[in-house]
C-alpha positions as CSV (number, residue, x, y, z in Angstrom):
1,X,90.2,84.0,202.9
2,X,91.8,87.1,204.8
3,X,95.3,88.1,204.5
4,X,97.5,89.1,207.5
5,X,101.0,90.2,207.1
6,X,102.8,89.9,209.7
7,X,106.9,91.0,210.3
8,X,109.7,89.0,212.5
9,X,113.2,90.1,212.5
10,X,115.7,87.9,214.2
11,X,118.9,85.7,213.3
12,X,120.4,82.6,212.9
13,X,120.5,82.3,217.3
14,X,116.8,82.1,217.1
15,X,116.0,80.0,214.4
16,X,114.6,77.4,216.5
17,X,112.7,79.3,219.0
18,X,111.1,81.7,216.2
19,X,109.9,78.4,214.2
20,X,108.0,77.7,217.7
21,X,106.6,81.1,217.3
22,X,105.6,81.0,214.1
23,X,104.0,77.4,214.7
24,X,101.8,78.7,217.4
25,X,100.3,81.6,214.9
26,X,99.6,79.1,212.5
27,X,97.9,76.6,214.7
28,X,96.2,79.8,216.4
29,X,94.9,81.1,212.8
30,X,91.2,80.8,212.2
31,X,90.2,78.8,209.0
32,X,89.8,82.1,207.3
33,X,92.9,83.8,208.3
34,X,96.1,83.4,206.0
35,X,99.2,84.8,206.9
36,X,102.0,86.7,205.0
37,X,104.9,86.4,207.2
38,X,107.9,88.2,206.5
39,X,111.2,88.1,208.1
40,X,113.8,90.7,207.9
41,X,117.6,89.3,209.0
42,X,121.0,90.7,208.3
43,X,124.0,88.4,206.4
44,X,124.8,85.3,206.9
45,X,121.9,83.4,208.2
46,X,120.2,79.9,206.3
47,X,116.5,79.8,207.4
48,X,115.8,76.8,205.5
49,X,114.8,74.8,208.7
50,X,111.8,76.7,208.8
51,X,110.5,75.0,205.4
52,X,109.5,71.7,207.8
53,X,106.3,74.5,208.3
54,X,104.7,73.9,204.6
55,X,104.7,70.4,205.3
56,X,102.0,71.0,208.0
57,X,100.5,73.9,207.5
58,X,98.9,75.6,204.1
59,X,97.6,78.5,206.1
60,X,100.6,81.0,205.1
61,X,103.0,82.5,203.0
62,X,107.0,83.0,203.5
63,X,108.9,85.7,202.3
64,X,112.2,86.5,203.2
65,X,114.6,89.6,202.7
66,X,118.1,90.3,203.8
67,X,119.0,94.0,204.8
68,X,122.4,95.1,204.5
69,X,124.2,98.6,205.9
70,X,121.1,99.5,207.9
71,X,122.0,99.9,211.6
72,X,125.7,98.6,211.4
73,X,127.0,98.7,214.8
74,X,124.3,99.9,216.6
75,X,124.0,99.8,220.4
76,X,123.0,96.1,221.5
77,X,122.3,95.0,224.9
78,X,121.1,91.9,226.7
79,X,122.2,90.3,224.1
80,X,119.5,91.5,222.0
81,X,121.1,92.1,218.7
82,X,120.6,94.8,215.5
83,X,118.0,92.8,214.2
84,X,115.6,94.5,216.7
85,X,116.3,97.9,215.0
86,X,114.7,96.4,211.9
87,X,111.2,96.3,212.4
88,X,111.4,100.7,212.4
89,X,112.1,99.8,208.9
90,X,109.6,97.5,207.9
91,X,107.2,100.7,206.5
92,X,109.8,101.3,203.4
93,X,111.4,97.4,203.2
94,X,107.7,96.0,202.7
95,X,105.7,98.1,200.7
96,X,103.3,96.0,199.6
97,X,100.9,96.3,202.5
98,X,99.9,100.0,204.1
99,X,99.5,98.7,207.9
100,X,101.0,95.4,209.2
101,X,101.3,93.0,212.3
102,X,104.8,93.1,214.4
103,X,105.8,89.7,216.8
104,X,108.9,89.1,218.4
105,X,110.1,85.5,218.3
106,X,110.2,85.2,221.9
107,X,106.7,84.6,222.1
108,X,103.8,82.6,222.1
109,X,100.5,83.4,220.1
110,X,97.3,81.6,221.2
111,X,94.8,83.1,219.4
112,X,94.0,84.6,215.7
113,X,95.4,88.2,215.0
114,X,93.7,89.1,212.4
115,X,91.2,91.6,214.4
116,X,94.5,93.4,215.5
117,X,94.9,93.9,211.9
118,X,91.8,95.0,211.4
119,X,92.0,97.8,213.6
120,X,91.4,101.7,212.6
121,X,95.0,103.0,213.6
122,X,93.8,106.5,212.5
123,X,96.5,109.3,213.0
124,X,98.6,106.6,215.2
125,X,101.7,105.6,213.9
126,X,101.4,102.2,216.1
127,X,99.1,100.4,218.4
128,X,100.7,98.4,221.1
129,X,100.5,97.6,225.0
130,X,101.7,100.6,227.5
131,X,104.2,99.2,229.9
132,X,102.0,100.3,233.0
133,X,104.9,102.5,234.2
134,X,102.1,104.5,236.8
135,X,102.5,101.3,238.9
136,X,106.1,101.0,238.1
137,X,108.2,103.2,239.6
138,X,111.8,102.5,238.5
139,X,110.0,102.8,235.1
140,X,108.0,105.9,235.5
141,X,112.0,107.6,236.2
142,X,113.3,105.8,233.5
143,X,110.9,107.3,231.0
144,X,111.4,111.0,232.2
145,X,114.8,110.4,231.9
146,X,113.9,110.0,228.2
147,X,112.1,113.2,227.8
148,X,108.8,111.4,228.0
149,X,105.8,112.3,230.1
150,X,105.0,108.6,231.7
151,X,101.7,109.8,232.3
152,X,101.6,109.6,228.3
153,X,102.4,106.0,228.4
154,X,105.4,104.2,227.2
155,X,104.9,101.2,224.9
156,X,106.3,97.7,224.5
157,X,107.5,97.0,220.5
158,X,107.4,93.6,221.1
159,X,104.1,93.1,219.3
160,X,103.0,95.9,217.5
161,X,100.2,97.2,215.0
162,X,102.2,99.4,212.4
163,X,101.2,102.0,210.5
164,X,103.1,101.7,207.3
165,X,101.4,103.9,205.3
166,X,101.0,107.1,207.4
167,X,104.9,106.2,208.5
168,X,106.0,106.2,205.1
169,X,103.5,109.7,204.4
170,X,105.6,111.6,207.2
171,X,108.8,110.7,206.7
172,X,109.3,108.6,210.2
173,X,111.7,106.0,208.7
174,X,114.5,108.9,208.5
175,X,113.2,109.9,212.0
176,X,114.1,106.0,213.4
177,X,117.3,106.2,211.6
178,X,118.9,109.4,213.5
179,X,117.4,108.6,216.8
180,X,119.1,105.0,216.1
181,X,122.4,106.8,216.2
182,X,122.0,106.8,220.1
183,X,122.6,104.4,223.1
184,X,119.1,104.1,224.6
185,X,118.9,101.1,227.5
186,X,116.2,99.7,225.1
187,X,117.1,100.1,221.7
188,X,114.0,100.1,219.5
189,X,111.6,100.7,222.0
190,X,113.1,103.3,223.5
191,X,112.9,104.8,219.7
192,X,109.8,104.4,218.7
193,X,108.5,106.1,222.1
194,X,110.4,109.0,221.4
195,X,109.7,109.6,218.1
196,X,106.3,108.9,218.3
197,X,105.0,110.1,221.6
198,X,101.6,110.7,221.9
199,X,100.9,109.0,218.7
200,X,99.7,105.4,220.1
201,X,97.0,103.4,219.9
202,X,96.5,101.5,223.3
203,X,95.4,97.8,223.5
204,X,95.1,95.4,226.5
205,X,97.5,93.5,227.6
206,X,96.3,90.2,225.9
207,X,98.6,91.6,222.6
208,X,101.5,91.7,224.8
209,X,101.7,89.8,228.4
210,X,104.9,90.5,229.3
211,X,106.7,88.8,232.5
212,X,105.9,92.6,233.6
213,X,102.7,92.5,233.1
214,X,101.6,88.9,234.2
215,X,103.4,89.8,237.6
216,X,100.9,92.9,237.8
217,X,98.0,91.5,236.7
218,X,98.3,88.6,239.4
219,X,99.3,89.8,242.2
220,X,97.7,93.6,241.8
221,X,95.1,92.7,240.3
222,X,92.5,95.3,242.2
223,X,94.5,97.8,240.4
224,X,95.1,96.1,237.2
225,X,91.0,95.8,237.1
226,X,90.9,99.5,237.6
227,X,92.6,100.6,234.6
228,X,92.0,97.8,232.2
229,X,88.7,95.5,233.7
230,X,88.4,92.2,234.7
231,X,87.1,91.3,231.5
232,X,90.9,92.0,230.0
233,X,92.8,90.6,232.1
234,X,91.0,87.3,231.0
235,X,91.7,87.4,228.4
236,X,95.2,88.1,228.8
237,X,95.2,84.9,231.2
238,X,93.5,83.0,229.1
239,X,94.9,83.3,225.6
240,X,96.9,86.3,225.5
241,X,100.1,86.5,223.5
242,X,102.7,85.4,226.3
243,X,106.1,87.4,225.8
244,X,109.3,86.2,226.8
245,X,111.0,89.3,227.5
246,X,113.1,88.2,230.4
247,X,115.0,85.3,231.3
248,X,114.3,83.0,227.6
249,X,112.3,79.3,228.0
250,X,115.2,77.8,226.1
251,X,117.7,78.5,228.0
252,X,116.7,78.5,231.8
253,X,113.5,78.7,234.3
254,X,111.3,81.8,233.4
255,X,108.0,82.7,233.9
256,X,104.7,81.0,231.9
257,X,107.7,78.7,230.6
258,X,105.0,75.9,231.3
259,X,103.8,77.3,228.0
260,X,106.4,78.0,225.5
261,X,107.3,74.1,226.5
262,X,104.0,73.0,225.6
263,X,104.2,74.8,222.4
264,X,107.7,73.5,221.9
265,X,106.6,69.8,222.2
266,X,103.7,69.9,219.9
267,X,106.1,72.0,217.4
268,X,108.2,70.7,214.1
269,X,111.1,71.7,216.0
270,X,110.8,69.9,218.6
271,X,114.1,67.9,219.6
272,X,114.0,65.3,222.5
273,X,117.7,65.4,223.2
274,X,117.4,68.9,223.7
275,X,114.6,68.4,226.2
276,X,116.3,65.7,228.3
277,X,119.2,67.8,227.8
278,X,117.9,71.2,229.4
279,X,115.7,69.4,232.0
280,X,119.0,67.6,233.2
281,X,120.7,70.7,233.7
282,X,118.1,72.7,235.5
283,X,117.2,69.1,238.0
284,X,121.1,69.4,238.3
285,X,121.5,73.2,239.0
286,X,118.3,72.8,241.4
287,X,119.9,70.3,243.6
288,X,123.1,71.7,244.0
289,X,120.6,74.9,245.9
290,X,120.4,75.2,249.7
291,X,116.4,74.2,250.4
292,X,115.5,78.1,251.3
293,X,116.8,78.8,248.0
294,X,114.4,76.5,246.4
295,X,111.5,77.9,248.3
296,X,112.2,81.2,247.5
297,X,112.5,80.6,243.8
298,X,108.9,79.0,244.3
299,X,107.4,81.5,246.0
300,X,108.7,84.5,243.2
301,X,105.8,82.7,240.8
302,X,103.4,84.7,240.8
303,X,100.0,83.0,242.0
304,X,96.2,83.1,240.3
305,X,94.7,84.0,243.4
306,X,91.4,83.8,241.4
307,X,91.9,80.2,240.7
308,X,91.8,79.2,244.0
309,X,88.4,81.3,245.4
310,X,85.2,78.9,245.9
């Protein structure tokens, strides 16, 4: 048996959607592969939904550990609260393991991780997915605007490989902490890049398909191929970790929300007034839209052109 941690932060809002999460890493997980999940929250939340897990899976381990004083009042935006800041403190919170896995809740995990964890981080304090800023260009001036060099990347957090050990050898937590003193657009990311520019290593985008990235890697696909290969954007299709990172399946009509529903259904969690609930609402808000409305909501879906080829 092989042990993966692997570190969550979020509270009591996303109880629900993270016990989805965490249902599609256990049903993902190879017969070998045993996780050690740990979340980090703040006060005040009750997690104790999440023991409905043990009674279908065996496959993992819970631990759970509240912080307190650590990024009071820092900047939050897009509702995205301080919990986000917590995972630049994972390093000195969970010292039991040198190197350890990173997910956001708002995703969906379709395959094992554990060769992510498995990886020879080196020197690099992370390894994560660059944001492909050098076919963004409201991006690329964003990240000058930070003092980075775009042509040096800029990296999502939203799943991450960290490097706890080297982290914890240089002195980065204190690092997180000053730079987390600031009002940067997007919070921990922003941070991380900063602090540790240049010291990243890349992966393909099947560790973090972003709405971003799906968009790119559909409907620009020549030069999608030309930086990462066909071969990896298959993957990414196919079984990548799908990241919610817009508009949440929960709450309204997103991209790839096809599969977080999917996921939902077969979950624990699963509630069918909810369901008839949400789908009633969006039928309801969809009828009350002029018909070119409609269409053009359909036609912002970005389309598999491969799928279609003889």
């Amino acid at each position: 048996m092989k042990t993966v941690p692997i570190l969550f932060t979020f509270d009591q809002s996303l109880v629900m959607p993270a016990g989805v999460c965490l249902t599609s890493l256990l049903e993902s997980a190879e017969p070998e592969t045993f996780y050690d999940i740990f979340i980090l929250h703040g006060p005040g939340c009750d997690f104790s939904s999440l023991n409905v897990l043990k009674e279908r899976f065996s496959n993992f381990r819970l631990t759970i550990r509240e912080i307190s004083g650590e990024f009071v009042g820092a900047y939050e935006i897009r509702g995205i609260p301080e919990t986000a800041y917590y995972r630049l403190l994972s390093p000195e919170i969970i010292p039991e393991y040198d190197k350890l896995l990173y997910s956001d809740v708002d995703v969906i995990i379709r395959e094992d991780l554990s060769k992510y964890y498995d990886l020879d981080l080196g020197e690099n304090y992370f390894a994560g997915v660059d944001n492909c800023s050098r076919l963004r260009p409201s991006m690329r001036e964003y990240i000058a605007g930070l003092g980075i060099d775009w042509k040096d990347n800029y990296y999502y957090s939203g799943n991450l490989v960290i490097n706890s050990a080297l982290i914890r050898r240089d002195g980065m937590i204190d690092r997180f902490r000053e730079l987390g003193k600031n009002n940067y657009n997007q919070q921990d990311m922003d941070i991380i890049n900063i602090a540790c520019n240049k010291r990243f290593l890349p992966l393909g985008p099947v560790f973090c398909m972003t709405v971003q990235l799906y968009g790119l890697i559909v409907n620009r696909r020549a030069d999608m191929e030309a930086i990462y290969g066909a071969e990896a954007l298959d993957d990414a299709l196919d079984h990548g970790i799908v990241h919610y990172n817009g508009t949440k399946p929960w709450k309204g009509a997103c991209m790839n929300m096809d599969i977080w529903w999917t996921a939902y259904r077969r979950s624990p969690f699963f509630d069918e007034a909810f369901c008839q609930q949400f789908w009633d609402s969006q039928m309801t808000m969809l009828e009350r839209l002029p018909l070119m409305k409609r269409i053009k909501m359909v036609l912002r879906y970005p389309i598999d052109k491969k799928k279609f080829k003889k």
